[in-house]
One Martini backbone bead per residue (centre of mass of N, CA, C, O) as a GRO file, in nm:
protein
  314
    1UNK     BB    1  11.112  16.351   7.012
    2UNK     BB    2  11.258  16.585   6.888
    3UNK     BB    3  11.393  16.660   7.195
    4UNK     BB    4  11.555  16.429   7.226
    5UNK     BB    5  11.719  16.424   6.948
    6UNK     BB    6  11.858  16.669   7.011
    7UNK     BB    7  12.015  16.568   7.263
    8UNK     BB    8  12.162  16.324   7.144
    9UNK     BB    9  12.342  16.471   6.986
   10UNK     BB   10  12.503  16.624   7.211
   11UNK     BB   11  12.610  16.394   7.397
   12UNK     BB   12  12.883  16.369   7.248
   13UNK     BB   13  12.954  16.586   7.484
   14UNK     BB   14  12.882  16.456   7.738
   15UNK     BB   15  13.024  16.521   8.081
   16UNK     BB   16  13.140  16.309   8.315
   17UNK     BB   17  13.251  16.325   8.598
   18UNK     BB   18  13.527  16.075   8.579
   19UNK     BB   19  13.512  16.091   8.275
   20UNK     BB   20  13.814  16.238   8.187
   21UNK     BB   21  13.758  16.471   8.441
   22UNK     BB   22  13.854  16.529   8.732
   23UNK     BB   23  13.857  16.793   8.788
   24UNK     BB   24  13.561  16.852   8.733
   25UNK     BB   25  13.490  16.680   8.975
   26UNK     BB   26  13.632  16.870   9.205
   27UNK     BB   27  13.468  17.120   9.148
   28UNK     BB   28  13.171  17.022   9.213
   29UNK     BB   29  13.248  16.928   9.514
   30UNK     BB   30  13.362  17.259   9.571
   31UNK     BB   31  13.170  17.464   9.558
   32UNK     BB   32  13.049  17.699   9.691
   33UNK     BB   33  12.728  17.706   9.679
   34UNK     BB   34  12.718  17.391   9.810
   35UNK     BB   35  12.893  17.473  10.082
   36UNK     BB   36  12.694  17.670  10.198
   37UNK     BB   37  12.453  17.417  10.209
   38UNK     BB   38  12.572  17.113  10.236
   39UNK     BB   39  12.610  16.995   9.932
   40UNK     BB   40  12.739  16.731   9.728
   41UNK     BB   41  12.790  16.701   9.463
   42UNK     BB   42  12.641  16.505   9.171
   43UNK     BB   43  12.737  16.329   8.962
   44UNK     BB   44  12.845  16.547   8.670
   45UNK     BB   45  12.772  16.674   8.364
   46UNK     BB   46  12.623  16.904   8.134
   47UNK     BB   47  12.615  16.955   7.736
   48UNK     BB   48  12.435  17.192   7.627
   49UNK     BB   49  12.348  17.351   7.369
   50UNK     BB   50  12.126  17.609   7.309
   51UNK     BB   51  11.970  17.507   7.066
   52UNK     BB   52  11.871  17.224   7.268
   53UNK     BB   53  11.714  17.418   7.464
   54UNK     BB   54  11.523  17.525   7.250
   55UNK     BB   55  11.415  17.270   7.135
   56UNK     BB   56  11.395  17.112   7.439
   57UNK     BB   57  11.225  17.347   7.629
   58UNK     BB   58  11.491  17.425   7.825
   59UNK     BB   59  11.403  17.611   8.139
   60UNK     BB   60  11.482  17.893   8.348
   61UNK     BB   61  11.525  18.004   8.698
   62UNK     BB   62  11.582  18.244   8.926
   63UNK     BB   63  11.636  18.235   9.237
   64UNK     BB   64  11.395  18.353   9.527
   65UNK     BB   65  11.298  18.497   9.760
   66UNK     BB   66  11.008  18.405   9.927
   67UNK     BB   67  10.631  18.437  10.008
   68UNK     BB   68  10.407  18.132   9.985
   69UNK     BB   69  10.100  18.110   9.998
   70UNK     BB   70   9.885  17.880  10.206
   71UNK     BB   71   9.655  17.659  10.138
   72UNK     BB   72   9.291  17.534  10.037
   73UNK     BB   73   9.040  17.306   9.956
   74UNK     BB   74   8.696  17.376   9.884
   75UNK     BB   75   8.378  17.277   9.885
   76UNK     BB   76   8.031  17.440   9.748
   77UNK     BB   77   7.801  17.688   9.790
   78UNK     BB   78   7.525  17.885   9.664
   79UNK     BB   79   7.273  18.044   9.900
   80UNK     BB   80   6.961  18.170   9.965
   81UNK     BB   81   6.924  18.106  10.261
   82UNK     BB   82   7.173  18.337  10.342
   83UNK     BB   83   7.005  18.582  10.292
   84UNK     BB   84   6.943  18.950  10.265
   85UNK     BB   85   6.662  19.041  10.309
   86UNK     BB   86   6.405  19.284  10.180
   87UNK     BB   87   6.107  19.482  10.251
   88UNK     BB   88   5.862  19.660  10.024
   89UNK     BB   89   5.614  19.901  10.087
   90UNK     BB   90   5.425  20.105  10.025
   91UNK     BB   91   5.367  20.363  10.219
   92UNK     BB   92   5.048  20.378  10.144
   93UNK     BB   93   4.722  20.406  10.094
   94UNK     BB   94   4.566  20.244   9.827
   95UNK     BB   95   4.613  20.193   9.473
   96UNK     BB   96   4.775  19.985   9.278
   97UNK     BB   97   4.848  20.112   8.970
   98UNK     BB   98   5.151  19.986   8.954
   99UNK     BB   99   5.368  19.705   8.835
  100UNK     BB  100   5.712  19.673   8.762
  101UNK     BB  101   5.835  19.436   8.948
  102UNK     BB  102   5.989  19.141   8.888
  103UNK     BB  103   6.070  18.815   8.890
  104UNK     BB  104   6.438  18.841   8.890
  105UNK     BB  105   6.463  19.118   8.907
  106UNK     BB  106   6.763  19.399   8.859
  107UNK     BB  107   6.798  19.608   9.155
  108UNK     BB  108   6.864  19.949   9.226
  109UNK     BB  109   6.883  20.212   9.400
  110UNK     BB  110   6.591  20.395   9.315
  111UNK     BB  111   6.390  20.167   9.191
  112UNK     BB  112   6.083  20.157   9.041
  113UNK     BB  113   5.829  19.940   9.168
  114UNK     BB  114   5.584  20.132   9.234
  115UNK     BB  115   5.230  20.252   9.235
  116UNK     BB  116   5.021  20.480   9.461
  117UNK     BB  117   4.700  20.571   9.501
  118UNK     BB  118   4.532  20.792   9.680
  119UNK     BB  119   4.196  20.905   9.794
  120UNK     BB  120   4.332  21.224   9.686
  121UNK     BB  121   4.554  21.165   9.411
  122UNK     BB  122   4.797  21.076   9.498
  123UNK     BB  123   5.157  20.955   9.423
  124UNK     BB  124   5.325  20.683   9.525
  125UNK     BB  125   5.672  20.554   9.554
  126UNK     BB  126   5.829  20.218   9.532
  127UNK     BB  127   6.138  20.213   9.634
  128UNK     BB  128   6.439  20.106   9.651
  129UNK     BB  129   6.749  20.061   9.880
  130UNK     BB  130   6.852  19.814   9.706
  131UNK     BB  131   7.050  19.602   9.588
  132UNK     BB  132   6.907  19.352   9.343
  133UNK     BB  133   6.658  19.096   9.390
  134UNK     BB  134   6.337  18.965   9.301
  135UNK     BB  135   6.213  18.703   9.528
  136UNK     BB  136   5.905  18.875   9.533
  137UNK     BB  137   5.563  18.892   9.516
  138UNK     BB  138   5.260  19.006   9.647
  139UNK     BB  139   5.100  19.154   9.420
  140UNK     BB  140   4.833  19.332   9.221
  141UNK     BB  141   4.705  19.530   9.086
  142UNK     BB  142   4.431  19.690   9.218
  143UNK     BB  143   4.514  19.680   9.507
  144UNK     BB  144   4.466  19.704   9.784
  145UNK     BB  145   4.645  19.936  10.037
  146UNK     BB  146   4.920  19.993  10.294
  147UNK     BB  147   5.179  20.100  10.488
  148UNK     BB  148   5.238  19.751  10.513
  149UNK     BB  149   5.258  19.635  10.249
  150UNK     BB  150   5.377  19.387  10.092
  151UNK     BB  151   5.517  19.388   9.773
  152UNK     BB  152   5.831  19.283   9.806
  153UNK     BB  153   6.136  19.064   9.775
  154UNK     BB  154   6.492  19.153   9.836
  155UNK     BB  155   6.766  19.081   9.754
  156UNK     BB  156   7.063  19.012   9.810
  157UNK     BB  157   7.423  18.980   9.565
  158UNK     BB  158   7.617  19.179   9.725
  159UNK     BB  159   7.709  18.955   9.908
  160UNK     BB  160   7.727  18.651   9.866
  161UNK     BB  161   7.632  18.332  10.024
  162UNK     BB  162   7.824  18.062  10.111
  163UNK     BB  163   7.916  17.718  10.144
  164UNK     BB  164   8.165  17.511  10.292
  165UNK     BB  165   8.315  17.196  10.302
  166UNK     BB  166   8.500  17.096  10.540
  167UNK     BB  167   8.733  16.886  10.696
  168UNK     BB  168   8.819  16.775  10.934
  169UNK     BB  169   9.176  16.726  10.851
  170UNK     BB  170   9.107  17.088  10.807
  171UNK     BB  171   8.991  17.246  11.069
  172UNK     BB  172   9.276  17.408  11.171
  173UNK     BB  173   9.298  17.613  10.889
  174UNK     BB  174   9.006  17.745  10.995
  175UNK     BB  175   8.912  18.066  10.959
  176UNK     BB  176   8.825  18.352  11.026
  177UNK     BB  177   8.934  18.608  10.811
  178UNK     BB  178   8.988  18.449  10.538
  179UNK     BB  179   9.088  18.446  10.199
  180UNK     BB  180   8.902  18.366   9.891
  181UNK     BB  181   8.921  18.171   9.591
  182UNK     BB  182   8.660  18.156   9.355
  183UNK     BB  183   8.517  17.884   9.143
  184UNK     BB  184   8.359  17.832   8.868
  185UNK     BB  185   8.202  17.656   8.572
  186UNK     BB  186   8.046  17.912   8.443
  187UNK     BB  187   8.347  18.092   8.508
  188UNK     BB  188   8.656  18.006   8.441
  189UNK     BB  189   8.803  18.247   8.450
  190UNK     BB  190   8.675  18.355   8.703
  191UNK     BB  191   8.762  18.520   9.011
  192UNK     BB  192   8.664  18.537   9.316
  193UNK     BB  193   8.576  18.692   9.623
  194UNK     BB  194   8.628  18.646   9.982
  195UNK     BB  195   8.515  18.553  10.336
  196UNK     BB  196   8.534  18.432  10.656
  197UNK     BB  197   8.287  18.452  10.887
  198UNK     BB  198   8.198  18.095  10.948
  199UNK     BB  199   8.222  17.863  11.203
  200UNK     BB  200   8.077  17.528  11.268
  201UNK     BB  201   8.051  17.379  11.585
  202UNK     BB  202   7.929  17.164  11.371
  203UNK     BB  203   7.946  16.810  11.286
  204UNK     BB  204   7.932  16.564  11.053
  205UNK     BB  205   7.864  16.234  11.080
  206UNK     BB  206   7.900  16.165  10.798
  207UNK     BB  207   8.134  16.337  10.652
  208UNK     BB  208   8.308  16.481  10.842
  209UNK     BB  209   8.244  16.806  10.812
  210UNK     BB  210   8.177  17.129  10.770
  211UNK     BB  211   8.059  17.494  10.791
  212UNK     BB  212   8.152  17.775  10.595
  213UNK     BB  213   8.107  18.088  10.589
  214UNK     BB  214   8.090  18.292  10.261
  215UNK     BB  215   8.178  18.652  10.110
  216UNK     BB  216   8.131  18.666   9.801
  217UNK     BB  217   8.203  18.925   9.534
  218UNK     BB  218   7.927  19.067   9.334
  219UNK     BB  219   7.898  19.296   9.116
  220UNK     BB  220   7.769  19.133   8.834
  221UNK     BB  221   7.590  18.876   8.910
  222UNK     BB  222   7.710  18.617   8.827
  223UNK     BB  223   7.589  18.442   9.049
  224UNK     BB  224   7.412  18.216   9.186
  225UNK     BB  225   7.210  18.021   9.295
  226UNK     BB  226   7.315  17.687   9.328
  227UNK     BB  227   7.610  17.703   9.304
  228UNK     BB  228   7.945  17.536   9.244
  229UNK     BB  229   8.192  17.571   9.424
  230UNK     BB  230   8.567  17.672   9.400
  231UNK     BB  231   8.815  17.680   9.713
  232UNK     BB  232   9.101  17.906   9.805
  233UNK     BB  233   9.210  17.890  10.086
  234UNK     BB  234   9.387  18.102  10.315
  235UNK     BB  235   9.582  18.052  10.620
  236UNK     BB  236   9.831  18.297  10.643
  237UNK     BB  237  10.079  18.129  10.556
  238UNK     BB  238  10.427  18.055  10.461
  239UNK     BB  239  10.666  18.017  10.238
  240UNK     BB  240  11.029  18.041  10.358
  241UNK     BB  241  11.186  18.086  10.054
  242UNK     BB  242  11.275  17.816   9.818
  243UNK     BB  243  11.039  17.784   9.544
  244UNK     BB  244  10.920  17.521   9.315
  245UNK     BB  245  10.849  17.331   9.063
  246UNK     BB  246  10.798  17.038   9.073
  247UNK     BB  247  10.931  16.935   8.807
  248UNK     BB  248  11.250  17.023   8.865
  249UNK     BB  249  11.217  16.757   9.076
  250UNK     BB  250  11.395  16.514   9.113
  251UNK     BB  251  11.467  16.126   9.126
  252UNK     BB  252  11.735  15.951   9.317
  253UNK     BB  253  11.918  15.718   9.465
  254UNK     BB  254  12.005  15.971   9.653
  255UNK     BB  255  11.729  16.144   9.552
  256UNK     BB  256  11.679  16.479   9.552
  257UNK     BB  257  11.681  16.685   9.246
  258UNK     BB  258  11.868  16.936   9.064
  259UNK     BB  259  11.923  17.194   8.801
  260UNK     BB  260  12.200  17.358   8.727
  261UNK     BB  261  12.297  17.656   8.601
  262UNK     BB  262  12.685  17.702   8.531
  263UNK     BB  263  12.640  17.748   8.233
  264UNK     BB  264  12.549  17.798   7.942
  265UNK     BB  265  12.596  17.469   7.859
  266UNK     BB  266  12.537  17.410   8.185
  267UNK     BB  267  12.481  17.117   8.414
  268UNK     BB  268  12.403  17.063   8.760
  269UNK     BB  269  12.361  16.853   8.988
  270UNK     BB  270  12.170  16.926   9.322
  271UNK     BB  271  12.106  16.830   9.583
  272UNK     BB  272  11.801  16.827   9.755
  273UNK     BB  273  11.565  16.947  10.007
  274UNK     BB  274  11.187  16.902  10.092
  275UNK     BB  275  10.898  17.015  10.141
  276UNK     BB  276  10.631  17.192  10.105
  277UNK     BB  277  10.337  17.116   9.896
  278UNK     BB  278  10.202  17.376   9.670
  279UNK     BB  279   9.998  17.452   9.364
  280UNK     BB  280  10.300  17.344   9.237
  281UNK     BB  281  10.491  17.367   9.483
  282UNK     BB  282  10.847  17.356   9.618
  283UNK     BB  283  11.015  17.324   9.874
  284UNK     BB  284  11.323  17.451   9.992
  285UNK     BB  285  11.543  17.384  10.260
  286UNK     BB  286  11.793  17.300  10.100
  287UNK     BB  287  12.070  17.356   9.805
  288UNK     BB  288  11.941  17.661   9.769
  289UNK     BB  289  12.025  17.965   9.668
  290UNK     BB  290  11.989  18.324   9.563
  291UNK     BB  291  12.041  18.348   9.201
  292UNK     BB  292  12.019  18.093   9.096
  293UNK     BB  293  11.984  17.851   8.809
  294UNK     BB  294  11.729  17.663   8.711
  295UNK     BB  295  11.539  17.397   8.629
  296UNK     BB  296  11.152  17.394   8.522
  297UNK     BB  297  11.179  17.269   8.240
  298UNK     BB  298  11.253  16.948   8.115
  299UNK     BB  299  11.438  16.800   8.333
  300UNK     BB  300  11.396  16.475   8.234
  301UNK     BB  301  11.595  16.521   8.028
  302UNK     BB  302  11.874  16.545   8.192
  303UNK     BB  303  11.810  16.291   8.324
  304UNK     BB  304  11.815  16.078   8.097
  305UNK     BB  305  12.115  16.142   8.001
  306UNK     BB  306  12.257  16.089   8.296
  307UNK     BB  307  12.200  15.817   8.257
  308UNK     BB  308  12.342  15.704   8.056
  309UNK     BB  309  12.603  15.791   8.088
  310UNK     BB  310  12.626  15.606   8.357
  311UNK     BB  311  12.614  15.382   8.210
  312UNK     BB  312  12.854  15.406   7.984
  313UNK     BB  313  13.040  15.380   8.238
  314UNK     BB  314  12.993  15.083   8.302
   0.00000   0.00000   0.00000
């Protein structure tokens, strides 16, 4: 509300093109920057003081060329039976003397798990060859065994392998090694990284998806088997040209449009066209090129002065 009424402050200032200002009128219609995008200004500009712009939040940015990629979302789990697992044997016939490897514990290349006493007198150590999980024990002190025998079973966890729902009306956008950003309940603030390594021949006849499974990048094992993630897969396209935050564009009775700062306490609308939309972002086709400074935060206030304003000239 205060943001409002800093606005309203100002409107006694606000001059629209055609009510007691032709020129200013014939200058909006015909711009450098608006007819080289073949775009005519429409009616009106707008004269906020600056202090009314930094009270009422309104903020600018320059508009770049720039190449957007393009996503989309899909929901998915993390697999344990999609993992890779390795099986640690004795390695040698004997007593086993000790285990030291419990279930869930995480172990590193060379971590001993096991000693295993031969009827020589000898001691073998059987240690692990992989970074991973202990997902299986097998035996328990004191058991013989022999140079074959399962002691544990340890699972790999980096890269974790998860599986993702894709929509049916998205398989065209995906395919093996599109590069994914997993976010998880568990870890908010985390985004993890992975790769789609393949997508199922086969669809669901119930749900309409498909399962494309992705190798998810996990060195602090901080994924657990049995999560829900939300992926943000790239589908290797983007968006070429210019793109604002859809807050930016408004919409009027002759379409959408953007404010220009045309002066430090100038703003003026701009008729565009508009693309496609992602993330929050919306592409310019038509009526922007780069340079300008655009309204990207609080537009929906500049235009709501210059309702009442043509309401007023009326």
């Amino acid at each position: 509300m205060k943001n409002l009424i800093n606005l309203l402050v100002v409107t006694a200032m606000l001059g629209l093109s055609g009510c007691g200002d032709k020129k200013a009128g014939a200058e909006a219609e015909s711009s450098p920057a608006e007819a080289a995008e073949g775009a005519p200004a429409l009616p009106g500009r707008l004269q906020v003081t600056a202090e009314a712009q930094k009270e009422s939040g309104i903020k600018t940015e320059v508009m770049r060329r720039a190449s957007v990629p393009e996503t989309f979302q899909a929901m998915g789990r993390v697999m344990q039976d999609a993992q890779k697992p390795h099986h640690i044997t004795a390695g040698g016939a004997g007593r086993l003397e000790s285990l030291s490897g419990t279930l869930g514990q995480t172990v590193n290349p060379g971590d001993v798990l096991a000693v295993i006493k031969t009827p020589s007198g000898e001691e073998l150590k059987a240690a692990t060859p992989h970074k991973g999980i202990v997902t299986a024990v097998h035996a328990s002190e004191g058991d013989q065994v022999n140079e074959l025998t399962f002691l544990f079973t340890l699972t790999e966890v980096d890269p974790l392998w998860g599986v993702l729902d894709i929509p049916e009306r998205g398989l065209e956008q995906v395919k093996a090694g599109q590069k994914v950003e997993i976010k998880t309940a568990a870890y908010p603030k985390e985004t993890f990284r992975g790769t789609i390594a393949f997508v199922s021949p086969e669809i669901d006849s119930v749900s309409r998806t498909v399962k494309a499974r992705v190798a998810i990048e996990n060195p602090a094992g901080l994924l657990k088997f049995g999560m829900f993630i939300d992926a943000t897969v790239r589908t290797g396209a983007y968006f070429q040209g210019i793109a604002v935050p859809a807050g930016a564009v408004q919409n009027g009775p002759a379409g959408s449009f953007v404010f220009v700062k045309t002066g430090q306490t100038e703003f003026t609308p701009r008729p565009v066209e508009t693309g496609r939309e992602k993330d929050g972002l919306l592409e310019i086709t038509k009526g922007l090129k780069p340079g300008e400074s655009v309204v990207t935060e609080n537009a929906y206030l500049l235009k709501s002065e210059m309702m009442k304003s043509q309401m007023g000239e009326e």
